[in-house]
Backbone bond lengths (Angstrom), bond angles and torsions (degrees), N, CA, C in turn:
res aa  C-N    CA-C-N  psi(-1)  N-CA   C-N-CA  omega(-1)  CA-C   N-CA-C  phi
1 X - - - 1.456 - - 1.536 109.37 -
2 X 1.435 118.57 158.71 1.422 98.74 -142.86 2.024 80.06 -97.33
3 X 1.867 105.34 -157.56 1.318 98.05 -157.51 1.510 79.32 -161.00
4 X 1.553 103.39 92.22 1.611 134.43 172.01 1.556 119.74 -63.83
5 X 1.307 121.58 127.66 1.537 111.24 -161.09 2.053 85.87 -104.11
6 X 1.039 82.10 151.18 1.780 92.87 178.84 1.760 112.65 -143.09
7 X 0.841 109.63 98.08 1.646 118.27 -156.00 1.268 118.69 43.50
8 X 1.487 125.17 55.93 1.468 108.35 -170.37 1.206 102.39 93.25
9 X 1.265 156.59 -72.72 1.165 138.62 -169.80 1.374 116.68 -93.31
10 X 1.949 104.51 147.02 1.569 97.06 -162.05 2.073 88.24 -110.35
11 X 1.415 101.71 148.34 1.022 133.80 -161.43 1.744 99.47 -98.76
12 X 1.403 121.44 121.88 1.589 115.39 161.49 1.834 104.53 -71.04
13 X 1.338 112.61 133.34 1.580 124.94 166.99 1.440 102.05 -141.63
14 X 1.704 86.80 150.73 1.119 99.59 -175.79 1.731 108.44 -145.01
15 X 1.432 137.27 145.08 1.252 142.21 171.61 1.247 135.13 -149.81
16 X 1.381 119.61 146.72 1.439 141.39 -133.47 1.471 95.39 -152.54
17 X 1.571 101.66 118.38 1.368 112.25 160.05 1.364 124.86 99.35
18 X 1.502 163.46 -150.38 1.155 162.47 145.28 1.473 114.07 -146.49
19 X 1.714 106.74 154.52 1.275 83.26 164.22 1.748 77.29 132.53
20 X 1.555 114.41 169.02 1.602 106.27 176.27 1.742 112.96 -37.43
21 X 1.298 102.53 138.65 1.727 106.73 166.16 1.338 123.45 -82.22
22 X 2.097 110.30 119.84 0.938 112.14 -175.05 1.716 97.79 -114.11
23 X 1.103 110.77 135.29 1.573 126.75 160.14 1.380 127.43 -101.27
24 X 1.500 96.17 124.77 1.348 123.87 -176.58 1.794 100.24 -90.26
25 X 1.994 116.68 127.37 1.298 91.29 169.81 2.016 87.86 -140.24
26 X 1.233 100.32 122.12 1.649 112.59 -160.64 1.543 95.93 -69.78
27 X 1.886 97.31 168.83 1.934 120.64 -178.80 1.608 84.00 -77.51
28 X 1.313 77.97 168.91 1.615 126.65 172.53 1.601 105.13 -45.64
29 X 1.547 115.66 -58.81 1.323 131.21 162.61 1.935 134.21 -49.17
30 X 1.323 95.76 -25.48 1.414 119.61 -171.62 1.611 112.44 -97.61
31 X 1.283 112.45 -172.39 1.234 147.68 141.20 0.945 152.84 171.97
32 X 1.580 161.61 -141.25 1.481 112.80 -156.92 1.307 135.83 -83.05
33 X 1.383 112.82 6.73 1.667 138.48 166.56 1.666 98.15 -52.78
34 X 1.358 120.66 -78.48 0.961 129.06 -160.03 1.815 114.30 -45.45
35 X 0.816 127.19 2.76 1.653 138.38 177.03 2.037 96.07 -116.41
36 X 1.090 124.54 44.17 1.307 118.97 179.61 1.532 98.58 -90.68
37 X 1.443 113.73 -44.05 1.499 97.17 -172.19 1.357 115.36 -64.83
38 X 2.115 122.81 -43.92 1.022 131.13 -157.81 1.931 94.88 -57.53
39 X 1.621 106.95 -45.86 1.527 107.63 -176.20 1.670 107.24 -63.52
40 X 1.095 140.17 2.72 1.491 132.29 -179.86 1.316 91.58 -96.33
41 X 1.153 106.07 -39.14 1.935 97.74 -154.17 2.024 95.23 -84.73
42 X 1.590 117.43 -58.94 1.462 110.94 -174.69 1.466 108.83 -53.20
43 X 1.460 127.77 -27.82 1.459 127.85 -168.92 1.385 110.07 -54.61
44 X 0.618 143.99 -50.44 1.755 159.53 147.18 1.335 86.16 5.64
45 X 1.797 107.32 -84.10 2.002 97.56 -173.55 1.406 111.43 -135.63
46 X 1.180 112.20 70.64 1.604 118.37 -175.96 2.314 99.47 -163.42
47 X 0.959 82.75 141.02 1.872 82.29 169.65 1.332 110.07 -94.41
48 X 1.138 117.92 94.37 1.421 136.40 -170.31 1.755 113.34 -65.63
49 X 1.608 115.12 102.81 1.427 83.89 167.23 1.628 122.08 -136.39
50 X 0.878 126.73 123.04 1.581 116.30 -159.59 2.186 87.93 -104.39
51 X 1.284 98.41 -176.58 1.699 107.58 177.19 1.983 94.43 178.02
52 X 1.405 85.43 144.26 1.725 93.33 177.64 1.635 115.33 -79.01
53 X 1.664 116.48 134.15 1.608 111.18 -178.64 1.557 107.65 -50.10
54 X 1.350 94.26 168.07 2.182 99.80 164.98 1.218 98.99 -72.35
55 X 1.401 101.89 142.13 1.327 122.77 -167.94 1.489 136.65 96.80
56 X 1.538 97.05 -16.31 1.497 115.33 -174.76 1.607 108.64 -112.34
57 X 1.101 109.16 91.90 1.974 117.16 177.95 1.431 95.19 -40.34
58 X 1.564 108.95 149.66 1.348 126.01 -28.41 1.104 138.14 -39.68
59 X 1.496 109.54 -20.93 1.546 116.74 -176.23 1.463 99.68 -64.37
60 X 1.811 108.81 179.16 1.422 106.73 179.63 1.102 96.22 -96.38
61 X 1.747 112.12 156.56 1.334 149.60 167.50 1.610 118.32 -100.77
62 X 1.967 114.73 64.26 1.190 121.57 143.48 1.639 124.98 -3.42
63 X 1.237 99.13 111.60 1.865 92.18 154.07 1.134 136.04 -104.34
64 X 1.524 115.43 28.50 1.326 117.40 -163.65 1.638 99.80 -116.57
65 X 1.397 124.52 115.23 1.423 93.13 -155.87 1.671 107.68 -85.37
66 X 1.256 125.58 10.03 1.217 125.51 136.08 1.775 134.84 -26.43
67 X 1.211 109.56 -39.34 1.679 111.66 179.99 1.682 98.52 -93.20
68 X 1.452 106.24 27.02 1.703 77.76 -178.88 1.841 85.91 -130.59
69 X 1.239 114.01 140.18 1.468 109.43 172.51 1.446 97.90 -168.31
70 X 1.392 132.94 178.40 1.590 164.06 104.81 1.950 111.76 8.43
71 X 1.204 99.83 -66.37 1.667 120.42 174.87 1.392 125.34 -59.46
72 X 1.813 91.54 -37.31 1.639 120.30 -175.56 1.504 99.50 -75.27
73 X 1.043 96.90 -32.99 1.861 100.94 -165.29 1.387 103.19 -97.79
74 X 1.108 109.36 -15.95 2.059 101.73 163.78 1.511 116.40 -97.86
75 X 1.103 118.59 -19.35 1.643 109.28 154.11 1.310 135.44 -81.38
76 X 1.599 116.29 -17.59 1.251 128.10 154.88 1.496 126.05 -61.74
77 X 1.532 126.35 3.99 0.927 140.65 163.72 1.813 112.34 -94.37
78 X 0.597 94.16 -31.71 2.063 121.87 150.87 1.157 99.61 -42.80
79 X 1.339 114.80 -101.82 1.293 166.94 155.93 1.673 91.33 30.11
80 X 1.323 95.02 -70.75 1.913 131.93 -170.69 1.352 87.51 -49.73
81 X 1.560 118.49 -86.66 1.602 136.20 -154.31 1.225 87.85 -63.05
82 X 1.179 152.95 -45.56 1.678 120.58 -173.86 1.589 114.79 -79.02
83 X 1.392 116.07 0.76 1.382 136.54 -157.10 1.588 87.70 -78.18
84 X 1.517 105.61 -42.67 1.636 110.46 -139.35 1.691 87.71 -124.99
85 X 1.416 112.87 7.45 1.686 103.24 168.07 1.447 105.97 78.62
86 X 1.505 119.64 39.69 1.441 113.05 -175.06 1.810 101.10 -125.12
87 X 1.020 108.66 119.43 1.837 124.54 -179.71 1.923 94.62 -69.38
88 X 1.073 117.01 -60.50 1.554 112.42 -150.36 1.479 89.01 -141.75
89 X 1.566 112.92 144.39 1.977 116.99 174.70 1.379 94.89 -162.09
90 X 1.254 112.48 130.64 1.611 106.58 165.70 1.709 107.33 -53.67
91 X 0.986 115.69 -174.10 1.560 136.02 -170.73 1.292 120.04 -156.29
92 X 1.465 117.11 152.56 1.420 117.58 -137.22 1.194 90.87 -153.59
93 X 1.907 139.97 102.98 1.684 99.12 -171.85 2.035 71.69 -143.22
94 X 1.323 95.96 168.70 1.680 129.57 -177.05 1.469 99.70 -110.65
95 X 1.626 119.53 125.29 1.182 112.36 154.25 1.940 118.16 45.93
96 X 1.504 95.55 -143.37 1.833 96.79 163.92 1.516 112.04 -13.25
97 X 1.579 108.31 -77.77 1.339 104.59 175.26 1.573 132.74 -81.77
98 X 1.408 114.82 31.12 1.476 123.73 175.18 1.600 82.15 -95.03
99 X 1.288 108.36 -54.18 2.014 111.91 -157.90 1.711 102.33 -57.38
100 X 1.848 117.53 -22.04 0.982 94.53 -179.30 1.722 115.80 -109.61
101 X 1.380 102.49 -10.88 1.831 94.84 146.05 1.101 120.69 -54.30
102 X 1.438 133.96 -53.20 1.623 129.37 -159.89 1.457 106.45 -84.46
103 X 1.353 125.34 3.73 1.520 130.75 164.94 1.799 99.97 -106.77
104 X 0.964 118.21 -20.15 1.675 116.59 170.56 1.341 128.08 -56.58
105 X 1.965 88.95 -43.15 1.480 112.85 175.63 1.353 129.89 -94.86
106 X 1.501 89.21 9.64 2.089 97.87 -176.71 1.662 82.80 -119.93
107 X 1.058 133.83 -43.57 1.466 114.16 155.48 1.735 145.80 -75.77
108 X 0.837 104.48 7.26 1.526 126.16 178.01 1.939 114.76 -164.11
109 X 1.466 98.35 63.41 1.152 102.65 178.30 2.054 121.21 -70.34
110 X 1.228 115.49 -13.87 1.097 136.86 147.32 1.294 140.77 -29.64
111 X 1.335 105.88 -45.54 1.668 127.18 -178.34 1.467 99.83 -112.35
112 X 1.275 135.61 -2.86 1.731 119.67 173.39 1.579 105.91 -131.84
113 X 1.404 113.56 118.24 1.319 155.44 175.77 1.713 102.57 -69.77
114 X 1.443 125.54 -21.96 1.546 123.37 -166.51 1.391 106.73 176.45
115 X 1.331 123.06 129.66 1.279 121.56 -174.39 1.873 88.46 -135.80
116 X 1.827 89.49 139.17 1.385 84.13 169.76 1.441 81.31 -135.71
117 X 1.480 101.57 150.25 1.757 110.63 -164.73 1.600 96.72 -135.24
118 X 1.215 123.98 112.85 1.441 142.88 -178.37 1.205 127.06 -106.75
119 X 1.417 126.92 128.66 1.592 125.01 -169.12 1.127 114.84 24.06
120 X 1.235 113.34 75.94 1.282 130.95 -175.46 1.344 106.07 -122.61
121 X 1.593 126.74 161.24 1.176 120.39 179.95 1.977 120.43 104.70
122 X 1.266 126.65 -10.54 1.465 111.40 167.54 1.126 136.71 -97.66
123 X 1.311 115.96 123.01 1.330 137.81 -154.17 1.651 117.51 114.76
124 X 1.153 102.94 -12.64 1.789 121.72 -172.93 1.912 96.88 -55.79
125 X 0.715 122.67 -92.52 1.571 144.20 -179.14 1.703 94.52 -3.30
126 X 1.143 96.52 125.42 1.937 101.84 176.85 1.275 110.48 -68.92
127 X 1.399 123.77 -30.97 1.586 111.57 -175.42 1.736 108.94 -88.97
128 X 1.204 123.15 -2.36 1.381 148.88 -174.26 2.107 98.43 -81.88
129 X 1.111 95.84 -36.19 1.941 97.89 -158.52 1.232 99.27 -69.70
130 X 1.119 173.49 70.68 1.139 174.39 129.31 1.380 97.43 -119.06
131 X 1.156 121.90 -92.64 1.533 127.42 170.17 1.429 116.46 -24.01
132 X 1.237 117.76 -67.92 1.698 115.01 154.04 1.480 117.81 -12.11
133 X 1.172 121.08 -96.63 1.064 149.32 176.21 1.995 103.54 -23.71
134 X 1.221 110.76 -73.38 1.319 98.76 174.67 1.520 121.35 -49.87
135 X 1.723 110.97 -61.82 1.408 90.65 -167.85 1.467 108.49 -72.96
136 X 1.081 157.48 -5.44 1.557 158.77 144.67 1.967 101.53 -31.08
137 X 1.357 109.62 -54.93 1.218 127.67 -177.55 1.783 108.09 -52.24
138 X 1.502 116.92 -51.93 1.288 139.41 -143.18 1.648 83.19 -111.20
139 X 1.259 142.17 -39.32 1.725 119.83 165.95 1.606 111.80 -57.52
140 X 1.212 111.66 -53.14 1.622 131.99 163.40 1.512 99.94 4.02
141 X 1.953 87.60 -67.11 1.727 94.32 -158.42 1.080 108.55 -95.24
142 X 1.633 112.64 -13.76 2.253 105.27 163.34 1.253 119.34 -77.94
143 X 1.341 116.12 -6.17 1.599 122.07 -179.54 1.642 99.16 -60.65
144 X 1.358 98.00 -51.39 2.060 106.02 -157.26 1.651 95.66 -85.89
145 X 1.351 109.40 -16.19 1.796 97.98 176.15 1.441 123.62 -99.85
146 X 1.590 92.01 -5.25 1.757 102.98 178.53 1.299 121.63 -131.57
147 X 1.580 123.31 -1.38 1.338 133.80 142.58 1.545 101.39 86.25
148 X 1.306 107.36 147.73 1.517 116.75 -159.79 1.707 112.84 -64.45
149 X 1.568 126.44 -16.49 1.137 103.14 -170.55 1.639 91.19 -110.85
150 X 1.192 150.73 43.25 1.453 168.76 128.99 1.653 109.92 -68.83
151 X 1.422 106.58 -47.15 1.366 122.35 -169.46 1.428 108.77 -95.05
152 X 1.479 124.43 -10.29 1.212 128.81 156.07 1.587 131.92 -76.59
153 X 1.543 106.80 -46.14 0.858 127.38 150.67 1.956 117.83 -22.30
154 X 1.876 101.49 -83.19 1.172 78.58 169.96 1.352 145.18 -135.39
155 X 1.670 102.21 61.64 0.975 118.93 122.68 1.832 154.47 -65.01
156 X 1.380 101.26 -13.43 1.358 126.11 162.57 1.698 92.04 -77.50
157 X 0.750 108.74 -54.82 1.761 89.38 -169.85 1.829 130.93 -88.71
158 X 1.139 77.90 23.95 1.841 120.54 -169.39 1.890 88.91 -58.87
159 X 1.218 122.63 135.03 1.737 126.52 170.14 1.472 113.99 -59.22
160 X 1.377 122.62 -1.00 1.547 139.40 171.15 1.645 114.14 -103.60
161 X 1.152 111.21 -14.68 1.236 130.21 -160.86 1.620 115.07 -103.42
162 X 1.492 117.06 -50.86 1.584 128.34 -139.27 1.463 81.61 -85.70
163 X 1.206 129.56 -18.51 1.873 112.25 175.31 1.249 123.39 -58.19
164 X 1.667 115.17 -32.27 1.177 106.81 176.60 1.528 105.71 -76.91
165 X 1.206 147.31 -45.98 1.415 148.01 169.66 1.497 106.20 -39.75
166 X 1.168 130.83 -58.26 1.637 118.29 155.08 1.689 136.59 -54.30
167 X 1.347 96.74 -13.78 1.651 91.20 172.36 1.566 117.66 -123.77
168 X 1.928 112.29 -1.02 1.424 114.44 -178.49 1.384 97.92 -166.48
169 X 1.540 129.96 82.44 1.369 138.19 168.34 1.277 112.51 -43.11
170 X 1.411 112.69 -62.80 1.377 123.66 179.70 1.793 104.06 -26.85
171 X 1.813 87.71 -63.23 1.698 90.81 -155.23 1.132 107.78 -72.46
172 X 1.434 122.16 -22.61 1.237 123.37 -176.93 2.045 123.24 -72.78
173 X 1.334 97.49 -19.04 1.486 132.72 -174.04 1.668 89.79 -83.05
174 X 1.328 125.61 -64.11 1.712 115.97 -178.91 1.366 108.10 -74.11
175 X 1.557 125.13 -10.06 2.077 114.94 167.66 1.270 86.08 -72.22
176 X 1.326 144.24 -81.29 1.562 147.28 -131.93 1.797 84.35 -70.62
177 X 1.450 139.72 -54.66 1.472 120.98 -166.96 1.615 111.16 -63.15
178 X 1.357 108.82 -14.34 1.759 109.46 -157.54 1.473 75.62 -90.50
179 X 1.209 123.16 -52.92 1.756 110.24 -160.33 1.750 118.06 -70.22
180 X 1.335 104.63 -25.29 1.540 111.57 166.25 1.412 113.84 -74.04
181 X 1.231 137.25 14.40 1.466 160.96 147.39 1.274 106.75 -67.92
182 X 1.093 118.74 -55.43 1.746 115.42 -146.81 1.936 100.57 -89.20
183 X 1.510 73.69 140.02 1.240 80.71 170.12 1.844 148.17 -46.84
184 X 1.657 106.28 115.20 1.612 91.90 -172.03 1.444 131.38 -66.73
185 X 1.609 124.36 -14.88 1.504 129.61 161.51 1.307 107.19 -65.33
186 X 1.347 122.03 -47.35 2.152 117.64 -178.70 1.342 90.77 -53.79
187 X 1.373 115.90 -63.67 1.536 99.73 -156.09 1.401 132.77 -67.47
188 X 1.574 110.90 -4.79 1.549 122.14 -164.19 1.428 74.23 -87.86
189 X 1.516 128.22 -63.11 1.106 122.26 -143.50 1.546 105.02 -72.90
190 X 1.009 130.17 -12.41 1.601 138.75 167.68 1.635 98.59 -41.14
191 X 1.600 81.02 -77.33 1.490 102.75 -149.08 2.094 113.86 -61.47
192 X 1.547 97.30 -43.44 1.411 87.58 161.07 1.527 132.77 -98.79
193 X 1.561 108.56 16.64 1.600 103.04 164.49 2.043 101.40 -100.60
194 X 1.394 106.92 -57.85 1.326 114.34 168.72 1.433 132.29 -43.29
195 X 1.540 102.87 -78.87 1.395 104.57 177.34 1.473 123.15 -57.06
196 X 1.410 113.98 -49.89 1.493 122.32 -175.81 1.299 105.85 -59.09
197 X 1.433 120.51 -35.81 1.690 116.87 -156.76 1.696 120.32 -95.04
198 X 1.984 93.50 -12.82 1.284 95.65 -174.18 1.739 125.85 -73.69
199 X 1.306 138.39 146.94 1.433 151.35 178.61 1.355 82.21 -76.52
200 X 1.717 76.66 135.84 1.775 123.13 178.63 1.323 88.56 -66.30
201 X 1.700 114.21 160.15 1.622 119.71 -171.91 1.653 95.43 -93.90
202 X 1.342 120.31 5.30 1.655 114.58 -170.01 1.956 80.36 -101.51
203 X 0.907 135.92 3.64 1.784 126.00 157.17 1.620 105.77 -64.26
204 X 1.842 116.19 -35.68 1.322 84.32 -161.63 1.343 89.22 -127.10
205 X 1.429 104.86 91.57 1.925 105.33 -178.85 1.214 109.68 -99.54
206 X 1.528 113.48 -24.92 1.472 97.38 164.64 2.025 142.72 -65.59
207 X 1.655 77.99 -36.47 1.799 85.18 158.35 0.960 105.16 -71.15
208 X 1.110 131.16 -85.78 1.598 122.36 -170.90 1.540 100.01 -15.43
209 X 1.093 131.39 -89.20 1.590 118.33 -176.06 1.132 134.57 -24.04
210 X 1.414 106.39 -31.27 1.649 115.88 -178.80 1.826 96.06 -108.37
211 X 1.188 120.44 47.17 1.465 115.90 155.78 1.584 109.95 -93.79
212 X 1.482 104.94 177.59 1.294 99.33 -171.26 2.003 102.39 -162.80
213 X 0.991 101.93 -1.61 1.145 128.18 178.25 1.286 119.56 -76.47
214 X 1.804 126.96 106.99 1.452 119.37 -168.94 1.487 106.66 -40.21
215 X 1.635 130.03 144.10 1.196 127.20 158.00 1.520 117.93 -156.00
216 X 1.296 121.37 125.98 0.934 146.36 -146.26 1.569 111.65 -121.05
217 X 1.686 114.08 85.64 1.650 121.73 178.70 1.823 96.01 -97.16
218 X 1.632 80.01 130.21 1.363 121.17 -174.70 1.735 102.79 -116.59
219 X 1.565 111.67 125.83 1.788 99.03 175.83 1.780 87.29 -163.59
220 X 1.404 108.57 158.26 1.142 124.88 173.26 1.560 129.36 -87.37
221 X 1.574 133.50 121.46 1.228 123.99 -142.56 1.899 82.58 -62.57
222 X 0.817 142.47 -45.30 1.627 141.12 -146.68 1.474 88.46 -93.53
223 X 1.196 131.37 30.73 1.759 117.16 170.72 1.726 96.01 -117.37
224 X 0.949 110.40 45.93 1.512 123.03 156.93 1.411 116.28 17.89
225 X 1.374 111.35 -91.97 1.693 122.02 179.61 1.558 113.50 -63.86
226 X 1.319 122.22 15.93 1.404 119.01 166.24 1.712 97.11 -114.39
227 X 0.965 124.38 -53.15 1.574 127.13 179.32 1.570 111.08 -13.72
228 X 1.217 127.29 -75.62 1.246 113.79 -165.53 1.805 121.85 -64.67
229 X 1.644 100.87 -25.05 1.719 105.20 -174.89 1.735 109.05 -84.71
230 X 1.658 104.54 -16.12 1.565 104.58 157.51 1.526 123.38 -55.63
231 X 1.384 93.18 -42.85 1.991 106.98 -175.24 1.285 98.10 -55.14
232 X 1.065 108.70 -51.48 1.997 127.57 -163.01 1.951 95.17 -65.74
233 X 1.356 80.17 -52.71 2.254 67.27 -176.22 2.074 118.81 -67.59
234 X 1.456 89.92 -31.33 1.755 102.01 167.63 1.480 121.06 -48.37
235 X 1.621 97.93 -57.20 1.505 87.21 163.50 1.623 124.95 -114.41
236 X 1.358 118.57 48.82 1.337 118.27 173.78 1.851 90.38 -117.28
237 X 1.194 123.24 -22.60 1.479 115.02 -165.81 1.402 102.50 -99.05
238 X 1.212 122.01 99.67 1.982 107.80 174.43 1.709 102.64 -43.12
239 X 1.326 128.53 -46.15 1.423 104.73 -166.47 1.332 136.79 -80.63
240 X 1.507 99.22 -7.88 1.780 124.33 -170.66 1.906 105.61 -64.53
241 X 1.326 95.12 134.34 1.285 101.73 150.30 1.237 134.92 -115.57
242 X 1.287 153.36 171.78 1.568 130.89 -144.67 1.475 92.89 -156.96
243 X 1.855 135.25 102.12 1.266 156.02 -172.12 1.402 100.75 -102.70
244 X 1.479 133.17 92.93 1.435 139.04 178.47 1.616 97.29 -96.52
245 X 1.533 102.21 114.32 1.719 115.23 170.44 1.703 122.12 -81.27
246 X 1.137 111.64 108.95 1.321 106.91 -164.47 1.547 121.21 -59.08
247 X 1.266 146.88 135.63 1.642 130.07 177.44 1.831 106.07 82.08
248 X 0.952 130.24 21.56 1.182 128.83 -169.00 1.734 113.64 -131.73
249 X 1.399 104.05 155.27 1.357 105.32 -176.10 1.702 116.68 -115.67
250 X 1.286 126.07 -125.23 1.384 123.71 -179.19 1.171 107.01 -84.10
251 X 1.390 117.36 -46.27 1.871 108.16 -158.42 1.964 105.88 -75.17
252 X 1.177 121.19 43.16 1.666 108.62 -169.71 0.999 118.64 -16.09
253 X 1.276 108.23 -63.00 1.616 120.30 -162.10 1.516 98.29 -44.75
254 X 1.462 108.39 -79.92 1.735 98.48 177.63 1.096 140.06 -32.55
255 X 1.677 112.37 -51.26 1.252 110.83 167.07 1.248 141.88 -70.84
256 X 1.539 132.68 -8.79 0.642 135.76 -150.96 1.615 91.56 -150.47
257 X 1.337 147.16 43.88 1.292 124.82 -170.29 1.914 133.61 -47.46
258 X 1.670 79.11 -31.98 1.350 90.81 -146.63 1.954 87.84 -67.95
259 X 1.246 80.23 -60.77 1.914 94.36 -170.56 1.744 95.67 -38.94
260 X 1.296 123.36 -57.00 1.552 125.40 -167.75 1.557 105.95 -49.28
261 X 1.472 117.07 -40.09 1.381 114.18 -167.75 1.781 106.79 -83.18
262 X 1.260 120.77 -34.66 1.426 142.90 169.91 1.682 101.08 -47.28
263 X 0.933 114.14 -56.69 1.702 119.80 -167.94 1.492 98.11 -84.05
264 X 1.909 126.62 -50.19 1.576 122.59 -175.15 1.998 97.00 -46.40
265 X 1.535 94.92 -62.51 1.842 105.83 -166.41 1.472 109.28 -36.86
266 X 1.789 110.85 -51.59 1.679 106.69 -173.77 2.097 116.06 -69.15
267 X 1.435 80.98 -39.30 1.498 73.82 177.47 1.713 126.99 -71.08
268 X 1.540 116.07 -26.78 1.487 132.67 169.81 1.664 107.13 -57.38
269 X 1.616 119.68 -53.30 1.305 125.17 -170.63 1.748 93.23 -79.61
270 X 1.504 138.12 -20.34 1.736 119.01 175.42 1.588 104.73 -66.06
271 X 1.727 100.59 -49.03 1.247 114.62 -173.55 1.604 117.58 -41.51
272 X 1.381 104.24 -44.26 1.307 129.43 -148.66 2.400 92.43 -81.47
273 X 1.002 99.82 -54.01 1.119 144.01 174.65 1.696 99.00 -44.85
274 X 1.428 120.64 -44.12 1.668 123.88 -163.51 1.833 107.87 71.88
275 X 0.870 109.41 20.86 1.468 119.20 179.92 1.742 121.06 -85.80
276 X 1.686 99.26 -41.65 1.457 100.17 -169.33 1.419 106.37 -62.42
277 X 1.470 108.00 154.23 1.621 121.04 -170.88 1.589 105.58 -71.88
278 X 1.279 121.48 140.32 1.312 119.28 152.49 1.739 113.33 -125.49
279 X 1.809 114.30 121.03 1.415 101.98 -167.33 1.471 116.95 -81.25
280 X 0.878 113.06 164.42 2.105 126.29 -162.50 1.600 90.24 -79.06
């Protein structure tokens, strides 16, 4: 699979299928494994392409913590589609990478045809950013002192997390092995250049208002710290629609395949269609 350079750093991608280009861009927790089912099922009729962030092997793992940011991670969605000769692809992002689709598509509304933005939203909340910010800061530095399969561990058993371990061991058993893989310098540097550094989505309420671009927030009623900045994007975006999964936590996609692909398919074919609502 080929190996996409994105300012200097080259990106693992990979694609499956033909047909409109859909992009996969994985959580904080993930990488591009973790979209295996969504790529079995859209491959059928979509050109499927997911690729791991910088920092996340195969991709390269920068040490400068300069190449790692918020900005970095919304042009690397760029990055990909010009990689592979693609003008316009809907987009598909988790969490981490929901925040940097729905900034892809408020900055380059041009090149995305459909945004579906998933558990997205923690740390968003203005009275939340302070607090944010530190412990984002303070995993940073337990990542490199307690090593990725400690930090996998428990994060699998995270109160956003333990649903999938109650409803799919298996799957939940290959998230916690894939993430005790990944590298502990990418991920420190993720989490305290990226996560910690990124602007709350209530900075840009006026774009957001002036979007126009189908978009489709997806979150789990039990994913807590996304709940309220979903409400906030539902009604700050005239075009958004807002799919609350009942019994579910952060990882949707996993947990829930079937429902995730049921709700992505109807909203892609309205989109697709000129059908989906946008309110006045």
């Amino acid at each position: 699979m080929p190996l996409i350079d994105a300012g200097g750093v080259k990106l693992h991608v990979e694609e499956t299928g033909s047909g409109h280009p859909l992009v996969f861009v994985h959580e904080f927790g993930a990488d591009h494994r973790e979209w295996e089912l969504q790529v079995r099922h859209f491959s059928r009729q979509y050109r499927c392409i997911t690729y791991s962030a910088r920092g996340y092997p195969p991709s390269e793992v920068p040490e400068d913590p300069q190449a790692y940011g918020w900005e970095h991670s919304r042009e690397d969605i760029g990055a990909v589609m010009d990689g592979l000769g693609i003008a316009r692809a809907h987009v598909i992002g988790l969490s981490m990478g929901a925040y940097a689709t729905l900034q892809f598509g408020l900055h380059h509304p041009d090149r995305v045809s459909a945004l579906v933005v998933a558990g997205v939203g923690t740390g968003s909340p203005l009275p939340e950013r302070v607090q944010w910010r530190a412990q984002s800061e303070a995993l940073g530095r337990e990542i490199l002192a307690r090593g990725m399969p400690a930090i996998a561990q428990d994060t699998g058993h995270g109160a956003t997390r333990i649903q999938l371990k109650r409803k799919d061991p298996r799957a939940w058993q290959q998230f916690v092995d894939h993430l005790s893989e990944h590298s502990a310098l990418g991920m420190s540097l993720t989490v305290s250049r990226y996560q910690a550094l990124r602007p709350s989505f209530h900075d840009f309420t006026e774009r957001l208002a002036a979007m126009r671009t189908p978009v489709l927030l997806a979150v789990g009623d039990e994913d807590a710290p996304c709940l309220e900045t979903n409400l906030f994007l539902k009604r700050s975006i005239p075009s958004a629609g807002l799919w609350i999964c009942p019994n579910t936590g952060h990882a949707i996609n996993l947990e829930e395949p079937d429902a995730f692909h049921a709700a992505v398919e109807q909203f892609l074919a309205m989109a697709e269609r000129g059908t989906w609502p946008v309110r006045a």
